[in-house]
Every structure is written in structure tokens, then in C-alpha cells.
C-alpha positions as CSV (number, residue, x, y, z in Angstrom):
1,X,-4.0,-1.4,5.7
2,X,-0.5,-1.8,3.9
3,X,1.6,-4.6,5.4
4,X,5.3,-3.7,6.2
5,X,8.1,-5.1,4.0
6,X,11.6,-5.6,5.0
7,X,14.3,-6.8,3.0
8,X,16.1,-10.4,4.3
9,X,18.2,-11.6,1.4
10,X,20.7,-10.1,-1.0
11,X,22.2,-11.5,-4.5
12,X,24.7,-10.3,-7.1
13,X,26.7,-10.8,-10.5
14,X,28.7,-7.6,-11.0
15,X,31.6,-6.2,-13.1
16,X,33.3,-6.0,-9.9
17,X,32.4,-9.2,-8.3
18,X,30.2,-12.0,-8.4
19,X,29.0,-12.4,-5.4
20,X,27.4,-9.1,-2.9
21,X,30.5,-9.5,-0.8
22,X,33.0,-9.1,-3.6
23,X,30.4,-6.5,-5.2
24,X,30.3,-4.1,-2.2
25,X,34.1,-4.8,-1.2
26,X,34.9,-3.7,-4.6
27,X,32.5,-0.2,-4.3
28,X,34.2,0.3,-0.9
29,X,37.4,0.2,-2.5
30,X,36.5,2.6,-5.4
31,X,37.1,-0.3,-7.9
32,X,36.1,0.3,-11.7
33,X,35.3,-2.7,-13.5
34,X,34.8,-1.3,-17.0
35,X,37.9,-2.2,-19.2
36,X,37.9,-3.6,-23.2
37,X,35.6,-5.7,-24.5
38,X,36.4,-9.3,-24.9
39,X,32.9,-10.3,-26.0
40,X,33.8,-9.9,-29.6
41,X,35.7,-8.0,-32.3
42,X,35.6,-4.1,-31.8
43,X,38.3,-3.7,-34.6
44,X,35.1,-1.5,-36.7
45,X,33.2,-0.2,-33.6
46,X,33.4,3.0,-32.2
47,X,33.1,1.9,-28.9
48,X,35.9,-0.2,-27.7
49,X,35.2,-0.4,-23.6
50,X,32.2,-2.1,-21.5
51,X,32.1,-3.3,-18.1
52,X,31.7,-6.9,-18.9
53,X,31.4,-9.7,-15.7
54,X,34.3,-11.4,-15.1
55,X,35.5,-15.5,-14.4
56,X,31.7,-16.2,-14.1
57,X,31.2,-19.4,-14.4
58,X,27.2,-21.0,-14.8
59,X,28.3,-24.7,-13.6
60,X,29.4,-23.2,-10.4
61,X,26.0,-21.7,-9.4
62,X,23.7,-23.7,-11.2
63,X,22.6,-27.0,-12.3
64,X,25.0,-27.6,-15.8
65,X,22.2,-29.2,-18.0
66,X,19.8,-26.2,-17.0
67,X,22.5,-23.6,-17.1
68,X,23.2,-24.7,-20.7
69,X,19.5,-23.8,-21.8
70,X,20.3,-20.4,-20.8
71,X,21.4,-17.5,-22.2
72,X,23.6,-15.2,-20.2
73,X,20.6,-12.7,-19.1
74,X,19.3,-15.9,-17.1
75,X,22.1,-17.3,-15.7
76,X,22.7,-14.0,-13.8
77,X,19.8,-14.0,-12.6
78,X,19.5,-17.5,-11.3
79,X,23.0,-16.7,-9.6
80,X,21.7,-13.9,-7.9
81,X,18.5,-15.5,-6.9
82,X,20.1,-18.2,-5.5
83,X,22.4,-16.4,-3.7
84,X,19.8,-13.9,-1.9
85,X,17.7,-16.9,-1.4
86,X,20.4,-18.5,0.8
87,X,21.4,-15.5,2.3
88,X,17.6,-14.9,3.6
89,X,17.8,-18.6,5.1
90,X,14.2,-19.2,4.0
91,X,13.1,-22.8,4.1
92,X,10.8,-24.3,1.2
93,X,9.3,-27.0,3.2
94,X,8.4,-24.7,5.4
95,X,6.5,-22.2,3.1
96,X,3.5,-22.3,1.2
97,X,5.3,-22.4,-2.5
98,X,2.3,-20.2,-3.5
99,X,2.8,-17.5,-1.1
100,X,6.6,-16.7,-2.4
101,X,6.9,-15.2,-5.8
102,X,9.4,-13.8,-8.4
103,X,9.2,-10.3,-10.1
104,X,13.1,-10.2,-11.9
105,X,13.1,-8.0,-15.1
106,X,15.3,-8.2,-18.1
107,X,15.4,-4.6,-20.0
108,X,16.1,-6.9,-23.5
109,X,16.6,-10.8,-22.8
110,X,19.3,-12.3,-25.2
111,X,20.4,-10.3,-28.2
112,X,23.3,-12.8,-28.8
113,X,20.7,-15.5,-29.4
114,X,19.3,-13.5,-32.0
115,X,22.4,-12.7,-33.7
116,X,23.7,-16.5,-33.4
117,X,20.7,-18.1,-34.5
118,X,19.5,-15.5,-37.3
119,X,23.3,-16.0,-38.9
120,X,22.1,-20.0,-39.0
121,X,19.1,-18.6,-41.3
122,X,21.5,-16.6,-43.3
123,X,23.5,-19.7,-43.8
124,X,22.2,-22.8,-43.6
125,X,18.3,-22.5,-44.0
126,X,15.5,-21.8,-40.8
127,X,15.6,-25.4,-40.6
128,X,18.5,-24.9,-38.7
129,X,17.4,-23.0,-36.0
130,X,17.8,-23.8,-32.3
131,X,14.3,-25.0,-31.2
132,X,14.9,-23.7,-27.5
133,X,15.7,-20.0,-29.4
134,X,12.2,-18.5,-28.5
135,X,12.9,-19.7,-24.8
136,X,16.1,-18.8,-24.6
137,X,15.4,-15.2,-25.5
138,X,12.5,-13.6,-24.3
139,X,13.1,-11.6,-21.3
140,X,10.6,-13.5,-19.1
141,X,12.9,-16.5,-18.4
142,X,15.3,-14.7,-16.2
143,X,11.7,-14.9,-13.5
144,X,10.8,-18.0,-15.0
145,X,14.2,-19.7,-14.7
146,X,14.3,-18.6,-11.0
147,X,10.9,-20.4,-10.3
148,X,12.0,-23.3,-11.4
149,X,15.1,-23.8,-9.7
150,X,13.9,-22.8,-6.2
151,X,10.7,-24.3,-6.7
152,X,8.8,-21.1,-6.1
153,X,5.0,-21.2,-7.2
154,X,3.6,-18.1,-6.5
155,X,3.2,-14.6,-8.5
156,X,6.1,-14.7,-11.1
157,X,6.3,-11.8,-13.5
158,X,8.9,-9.6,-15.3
159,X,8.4,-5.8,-15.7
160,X,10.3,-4.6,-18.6
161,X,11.0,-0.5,-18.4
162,X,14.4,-0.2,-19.9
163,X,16.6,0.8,-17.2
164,X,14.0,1.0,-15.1
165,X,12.9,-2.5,-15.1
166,X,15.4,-3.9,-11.9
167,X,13.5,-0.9,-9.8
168,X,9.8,-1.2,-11.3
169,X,10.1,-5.4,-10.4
170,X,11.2,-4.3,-6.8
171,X,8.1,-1.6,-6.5
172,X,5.9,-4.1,-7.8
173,X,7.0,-7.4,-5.6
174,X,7.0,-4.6,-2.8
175,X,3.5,-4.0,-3.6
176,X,2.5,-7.5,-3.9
177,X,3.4,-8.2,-0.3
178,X,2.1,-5.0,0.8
179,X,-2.0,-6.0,0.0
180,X,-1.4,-9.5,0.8
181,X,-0.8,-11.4,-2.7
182,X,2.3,-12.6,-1.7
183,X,4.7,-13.7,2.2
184,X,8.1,-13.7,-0.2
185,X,9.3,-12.3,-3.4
186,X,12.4,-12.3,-5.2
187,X,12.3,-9.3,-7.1
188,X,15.7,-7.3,-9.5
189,X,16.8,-7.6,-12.8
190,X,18.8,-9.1,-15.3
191,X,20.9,-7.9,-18.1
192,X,23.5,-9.5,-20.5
193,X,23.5,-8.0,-24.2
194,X,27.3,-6.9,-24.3
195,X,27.0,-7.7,-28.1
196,X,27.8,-6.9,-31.7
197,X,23.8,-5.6,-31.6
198,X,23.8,-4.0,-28.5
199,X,26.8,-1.8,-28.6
200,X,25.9,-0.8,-32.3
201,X,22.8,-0.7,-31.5
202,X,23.4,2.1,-28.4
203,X,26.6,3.6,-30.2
204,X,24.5,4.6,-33.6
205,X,21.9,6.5,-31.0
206,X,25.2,8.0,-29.9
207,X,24.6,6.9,-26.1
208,X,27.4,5.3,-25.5
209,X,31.2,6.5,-24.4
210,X,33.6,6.8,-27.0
211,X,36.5,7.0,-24.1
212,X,39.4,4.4,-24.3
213,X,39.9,5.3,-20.8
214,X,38.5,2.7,-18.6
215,X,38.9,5.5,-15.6
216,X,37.8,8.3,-17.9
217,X,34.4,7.2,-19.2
218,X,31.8,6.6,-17.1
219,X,31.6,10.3,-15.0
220,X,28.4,10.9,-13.6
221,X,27.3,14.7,-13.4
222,X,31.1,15.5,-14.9
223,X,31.4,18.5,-17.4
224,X,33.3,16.1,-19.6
225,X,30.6,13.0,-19.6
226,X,30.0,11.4,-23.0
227,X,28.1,8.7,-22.9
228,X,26.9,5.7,-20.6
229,X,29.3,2.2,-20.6
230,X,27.2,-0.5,-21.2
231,X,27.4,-3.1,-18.3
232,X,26.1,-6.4,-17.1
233,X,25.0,-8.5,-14.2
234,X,22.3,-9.0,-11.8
235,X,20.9,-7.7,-8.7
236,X,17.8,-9.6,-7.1
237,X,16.6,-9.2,-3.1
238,X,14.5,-11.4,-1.3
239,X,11.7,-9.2,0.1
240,X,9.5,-10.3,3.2
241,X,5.9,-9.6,4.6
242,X,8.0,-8.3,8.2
243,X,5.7,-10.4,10.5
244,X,6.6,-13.4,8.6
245,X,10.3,-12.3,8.9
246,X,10.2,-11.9,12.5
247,X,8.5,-15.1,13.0
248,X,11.1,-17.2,11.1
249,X,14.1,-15.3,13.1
250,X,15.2,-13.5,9.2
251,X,17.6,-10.8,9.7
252,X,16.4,-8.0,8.9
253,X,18.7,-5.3,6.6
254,X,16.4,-2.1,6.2
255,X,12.9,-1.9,5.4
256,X,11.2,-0.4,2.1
257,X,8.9,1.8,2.1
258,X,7.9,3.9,-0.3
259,X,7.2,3.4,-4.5
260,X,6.9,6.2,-6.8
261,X,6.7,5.4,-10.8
262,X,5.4,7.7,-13.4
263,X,5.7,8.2,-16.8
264,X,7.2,11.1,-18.5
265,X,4.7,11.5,-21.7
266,X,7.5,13.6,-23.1
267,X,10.2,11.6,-25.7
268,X,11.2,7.9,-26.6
269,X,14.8,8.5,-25.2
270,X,14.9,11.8,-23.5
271,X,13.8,12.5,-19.9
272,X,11.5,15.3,-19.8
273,X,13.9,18.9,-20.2
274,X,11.9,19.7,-16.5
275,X,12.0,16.8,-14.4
276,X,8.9,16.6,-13.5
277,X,8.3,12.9,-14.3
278,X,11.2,11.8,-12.5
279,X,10.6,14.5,-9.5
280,X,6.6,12.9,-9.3
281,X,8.4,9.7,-8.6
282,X,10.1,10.9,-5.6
283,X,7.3,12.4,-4.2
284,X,5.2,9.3,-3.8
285,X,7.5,7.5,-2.8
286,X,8.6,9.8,-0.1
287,X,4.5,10.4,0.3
288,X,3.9,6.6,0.8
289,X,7.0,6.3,3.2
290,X,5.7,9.5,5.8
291,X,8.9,11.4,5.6
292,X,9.5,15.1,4.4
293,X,12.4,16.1,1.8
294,X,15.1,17.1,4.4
295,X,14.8,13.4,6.3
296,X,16.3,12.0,2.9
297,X,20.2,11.5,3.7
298,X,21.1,10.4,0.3
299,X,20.2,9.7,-3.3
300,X,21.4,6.9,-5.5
301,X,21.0,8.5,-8.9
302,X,20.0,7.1,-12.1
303,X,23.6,9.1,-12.9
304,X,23.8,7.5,-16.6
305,X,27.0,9.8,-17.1
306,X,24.9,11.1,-20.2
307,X,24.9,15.0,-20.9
308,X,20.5,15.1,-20.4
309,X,20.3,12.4,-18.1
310,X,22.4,13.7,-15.8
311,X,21.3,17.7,-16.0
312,X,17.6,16.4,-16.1
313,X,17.7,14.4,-13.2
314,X,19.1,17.1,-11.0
315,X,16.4,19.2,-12.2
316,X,14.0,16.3,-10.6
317,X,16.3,16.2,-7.3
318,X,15.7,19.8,-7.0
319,X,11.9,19.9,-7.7
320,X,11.4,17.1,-5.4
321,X,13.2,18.3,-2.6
322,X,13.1,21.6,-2.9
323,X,15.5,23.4,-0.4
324,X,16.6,20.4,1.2
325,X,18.4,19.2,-2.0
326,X,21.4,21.2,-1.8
327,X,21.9,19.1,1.2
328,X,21.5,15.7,0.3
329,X,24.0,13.4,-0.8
330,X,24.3,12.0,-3.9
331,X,26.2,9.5,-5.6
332,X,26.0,7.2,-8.8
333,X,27.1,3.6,-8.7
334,X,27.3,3.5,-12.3
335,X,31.1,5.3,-12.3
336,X,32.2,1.7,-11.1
337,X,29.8,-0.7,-13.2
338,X,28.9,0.9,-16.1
339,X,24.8,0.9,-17.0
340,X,23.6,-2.8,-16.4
341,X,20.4,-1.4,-18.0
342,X,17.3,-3.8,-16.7
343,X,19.7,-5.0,-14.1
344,X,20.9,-1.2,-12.6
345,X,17.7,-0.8,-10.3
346,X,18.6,-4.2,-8.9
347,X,22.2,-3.7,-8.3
348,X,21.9,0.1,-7.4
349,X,19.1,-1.7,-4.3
350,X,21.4,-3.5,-3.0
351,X,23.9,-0.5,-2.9
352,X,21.4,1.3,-0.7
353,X,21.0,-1.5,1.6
354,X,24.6,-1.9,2.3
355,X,25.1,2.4,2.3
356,X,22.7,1.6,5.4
357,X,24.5,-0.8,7.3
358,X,27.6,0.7,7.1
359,X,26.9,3.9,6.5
360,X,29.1,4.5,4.2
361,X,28.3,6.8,1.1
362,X,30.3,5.5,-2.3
363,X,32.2,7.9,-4.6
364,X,31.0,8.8,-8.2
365,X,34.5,7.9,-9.0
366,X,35.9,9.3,-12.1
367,X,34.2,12.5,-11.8
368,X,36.1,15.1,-11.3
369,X,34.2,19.1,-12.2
370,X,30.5,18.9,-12.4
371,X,28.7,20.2,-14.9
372,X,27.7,23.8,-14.1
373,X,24.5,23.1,-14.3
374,X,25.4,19.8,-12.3
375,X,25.3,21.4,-9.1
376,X,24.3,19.2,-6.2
377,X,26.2,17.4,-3.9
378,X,27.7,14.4,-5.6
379,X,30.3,12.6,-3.5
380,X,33.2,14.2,-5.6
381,X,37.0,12.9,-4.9
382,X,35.7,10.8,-2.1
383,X,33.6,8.5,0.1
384,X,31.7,9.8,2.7
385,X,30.9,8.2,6.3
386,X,27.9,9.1,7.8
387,X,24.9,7.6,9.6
388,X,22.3,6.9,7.0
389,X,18.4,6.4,7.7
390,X,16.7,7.3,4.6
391,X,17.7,6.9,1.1
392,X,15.7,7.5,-2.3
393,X,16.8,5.3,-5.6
394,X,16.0,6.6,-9.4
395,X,15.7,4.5,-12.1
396,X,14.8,6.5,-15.5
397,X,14.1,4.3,-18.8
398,X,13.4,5.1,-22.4
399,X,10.3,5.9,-23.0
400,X,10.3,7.8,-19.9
401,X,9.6,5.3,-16.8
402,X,10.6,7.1,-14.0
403,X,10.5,4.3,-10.8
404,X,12.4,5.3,-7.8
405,X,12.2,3.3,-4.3
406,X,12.4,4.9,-0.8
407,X,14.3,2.5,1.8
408,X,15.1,3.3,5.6
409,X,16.7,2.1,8.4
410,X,14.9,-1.0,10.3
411,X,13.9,-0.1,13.4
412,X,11.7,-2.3,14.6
């Protein structure tokens, strides 16, 4: 039989706050952290706007020599970690190191390292290159660097999906616990490529806002939308076998479960015209969790603020809940934060967990007319208050992952 899973711990780096407290303050108040970039000269871009973290600083939530053999990717994640890792109150020498784990994806690792260390080639010769650049990059260290400063020994991995990755790690840690490999996992994502690659990179597939209007550009569902923002940050949970939890006095903030993830066999960027990848997704994980379509009391959408994400992913909403989908809420976390990419699923988690404690439903704010084709419910103009038990996630990637996570309401 599948063990239960609960979720005890919470940890994340944001563009509107560094910390869950500040994070989920900042979506209560409707906050928008997406403004110019800083990062680097936009004076020949297109795209002038991201939603960049702010005042983080590594020292502060990390050992300085290790943080410095970091790239930005891994420090959020190691800030997050440690952060849901304090917040679950688990105590190492009191655990089996081997029965707590790590599953934290990173959608690309460190582009900036690539770009820093390739101009070194162009320059001054490969002899020049950083010897910790191979390290430093890859998009494994965001799990690895977590292991090793919380001294966790047991199943460490990365999933990397795209955007999907944050919600594909959490599925599979979920799963780990479930059939016994694991007691603990840390499982999210990671994402920091707010670069001169990255924003060319996503501008030239023309994916990306061209709005100057920090209010104006990331509008989920909106008959206006343009283009994602591109974001960073991190979002990791500490998920727990629930008997373990219980035994250890954790508290407890909803449990997970259900998993759905498929793939859409259809286009590298493109979700399929249907839905019926994304819509599969939901299914199983409503399948897995025992519930029907009209128990779901909200959605946190994938909501990229992209002309087909956004219509295709409604088209999935409706084929996977049928009747019951004109009544659902829905909302998209990304009018406040941008896309964090690898990071979104892990962030967008945590947003579920707190809609359940409080009960509070966030705003897609900056959307003003949906699409007419758009035509769900998607938390227009404001929030909404209302008890929440169930509550599906999407994550959709290039390349067509489709990974979406089904949480409810711990009950005992």
C-alpha cells in the first residue's frame, strides 16, 4: 500500500520576498515584483523588464566560502532548503541521514557562468578557465549543494522538465516516500538565468513580454497577454512519510496526494492545440487522490501569460473537469512573479499550501478582459476568501511535460 505524505516545512527566494513570510505577505497584498532589469545592459534588447530577486544576500543564509562556489541557481536553493528545513523542525541526530533525501530541479543551471567564463576563452586562452566552471553550472548542484549543507544522505536527484521541473521533483520525492525509499525529502526547484543569454535567448523565440509596463505585462488569461516575464527564485518543501510526522510532533500544513505527469508527444514549445496532455495530468492526479472533478475548489495554473499557453490550458481545465470547470477557481501566481521557470512548480506549491490555511484565493493581478476564448473563472479584479480543501497545480514545459500535483486539506 501507498504510504501517506504530508507536507511539514516550507522555503522561499521570491521577487517579492525572500523569505515564505515576505513571499505570501506580498501575494496577499497583490504585490508585483517585476520591474527593469538591473542584471545587465538592455540598452539593445527588446525586452527591458524581468522580475529579478531583490537585497538577497548568499552570506546571510549560507556558509560565505560555500556560497562563493555557487552560482545564483544554487544559492536559492540552499536558501530555501534551509529555510523549510528549519521551519519543519526536523532533527539530524535524530534521523537516519539515509532515509531523508533531496529532489530540487533547476530548468537550466547557470547560464551566466557560461557567458563569463566562455568570454575568458575568447580573451585570454581556455587556460583561463574557472576550474570549478563544470560544477558551478550543471543544474544538479542546486540538489547536491542542499545535501551537503544539511548533511542529508539519502536519494538526491534533479528532474529537469523546463517549467515543469519544481513540480515533476515534488511528484517524484512524493513518490519516493510513498513506496518506502525515503522518511524525508526536500523536493522544488531552482532558477537564476536572468541573463544576456537567457533573455535573448527567450526574446528571439518571441516568448517573452515586450511591455515596459511592470503592471501591464505579465496578464494571465488577458486578451492583451504578450509574452511570459522571466523570473527567479526558489521554492523547495520538506515532505514527510505522515506517521513519521506525527511521531516527531511536525506540524502538519496539508497533505499531497495525488501526481499526474504526461507527455504531450505534440511540439518542442507548444502545448498540444487540445489539451489533452495537460488534461491526462489532472486526471491521475485527481485519480490517485480519490476525489471527482467538482471536489476541486481551485486551480493554480501554469498561467504563463502566453497567447497558447494560456488558451491551451483552459482547454485541459475543461477536458479534465468537465462540467464542474466553469466552477472552479482559478488563479495564476505568475501576474506577481513573473515565470521562475524550473523554480514556478516549487513556488506556485507553496502558494497552494498557504491558499489552504487561509483560505484565501490570490488575484491574477494585472488581468483585466480574458481572452474570449479564456473563459473560466480566473480570480479577475480580486482576491477571493473561501474555505479551500482541494486544489490541483499545472506545471507545462517545453517539450511538452505536463506534471500537475493534487494537495488537500489535512485532516487527520
Amino acid at each position: 500500500m501507498k504510504r501517506r505524505v504530508v507536507v511539514t516545512g516550507l522555503g522561499a527566494v521570491t521577487p517579492i520576498g525572500n523569505t515564505v513570510e515576505e513571499f505570501w505577505n506580498g501575494i496577499k497584498e497583490g504585490k508585483v515584483g517585476i520591474g527593469e532589469i538591473t542584471k545587465f545592459d538592455t540598452t539593445e534588447y527588446k525586452v527591458k523588464i524581468a522580475a529579478e530577486v531583490k537585497d538577497f544576500q548568499a552570506k546571510d543564509r549560507m556558509d560565505f566560502k560555500a556560497a562563493r562556489r555557487m552560482e545564483p541557481f544554487s544559492q536559492y536553493a540552499v536558501a530555501a532548503a534551509k529555510e523549510a528545513f528549519e521551519d519543519s523542525g526536523l532533527d539530524m541526530s535524530k534521523e537516519d541521514p539515509f532515509r531523508v533525501g533531496v529532489i530540487v530541479g533547476s530548468g537550466i543551471g547557470s547560464l551566466q557562468a557560461v557567458e563569463k567564463e566562455y568570454e575568458k576563452i575568447r580573451t585570454k586562452g581556455p587556460g583561463r578557465v574557472n576550474p570549478l566552471l563544470v560544477p558551478m553550472m550543471i543544474s544538479n548542484m542546486a540538489a547536491g549543494n542542499i545535501s551537503i549543507q544539511l548533511g542529508l544522505k539519502g536519494k538526491c536527484t534533479n528532474v529537469v522538465t523546463a517549467c515543469a521541473s519544481g513540480t515533476n521533483c515534488i511528484g517524484d520525492a512524493f513518490r519516493a516516500i510513498q513506496y518506502g525509499d525515503a522518511e524525508v525529502m526536500l523536493a522544488g526547484g531552482a532558477e537564476g538565468c536572468i541573463c544576456e543569454t537567457g533573455v535573448a535567448g527567450f526574446t528571439s523565440l518571441t516568448a517573452l513580454s515586450t511591455s515596459t509596463d511592470p503592471m501591464k505585462a505579465s496578464r494571465p488569461f488577458d486578451k492583451d497577454r504578450d509574452g511570459f516575464v522571466l523570473g527567479e527564485g526558489a521554492g523547495v518543501v520538506v515532505l514527510e512519510e505522515l506517521e513519521h510526522a506525527k511521531q516527531r510532533g511536525a506540524v502538519i500544513y496539508a497533505e499531497l496526494v495525488g501526481y499526474g505527469s504526461t507527455g504531450d508527444a505534440y511540439h518542442i514549445t507548444s502545448p498540444a492545440e487540445d489539451g489533452s496532455g495537460a488534461a491526462k495530468a489532472m486526471e491521475l492526479a485527481m485519480e490517485e487522490g480519490g476525489i471527482e472533478p467538482s471536489q476541486v475548489d481551485y486551480i493554480n495554473a501554469h498561467g504563463t501569460s502566453t497567447h497558447h499557453n494560456d488558451l491551451f490550458e483552459t482547454r485541459a481545465i475543461k477536458l479534465a473537469l468537465g462540467e464542474a470547470a466553469k466552477d472552479v477557481m482559478i488563479n495564476s501566481t505568475k501576474s506577481m512573479i513573473g515565470h521562475l521557470l524550473g523554480a514556478a512548480g516549487g513556488v506556485e506549491f507553496i502558494t497552494c499550501v498557504k491558499t489552504i490555511q487561509d483560505n484565501f484565493i490570490h488575484q491574477t493581478v494585472g488581468t483585466e478582459t480574458a481572452d474570449e476564448e479564456c473563459d473560466l473563472n480566473y480570480a479577475i479584479g480580486a482576491p477571493i476568501e473561501k474555505k479551500v480543501d482541494y486544489v490541483l497545480t499545472n506545471s507545462l514545459g517545453f517539450g511538452g511535460h505536463n506534471a500537475v500535483l493534487l494537495l488537500k486539506r489535512y485532516e487527520g
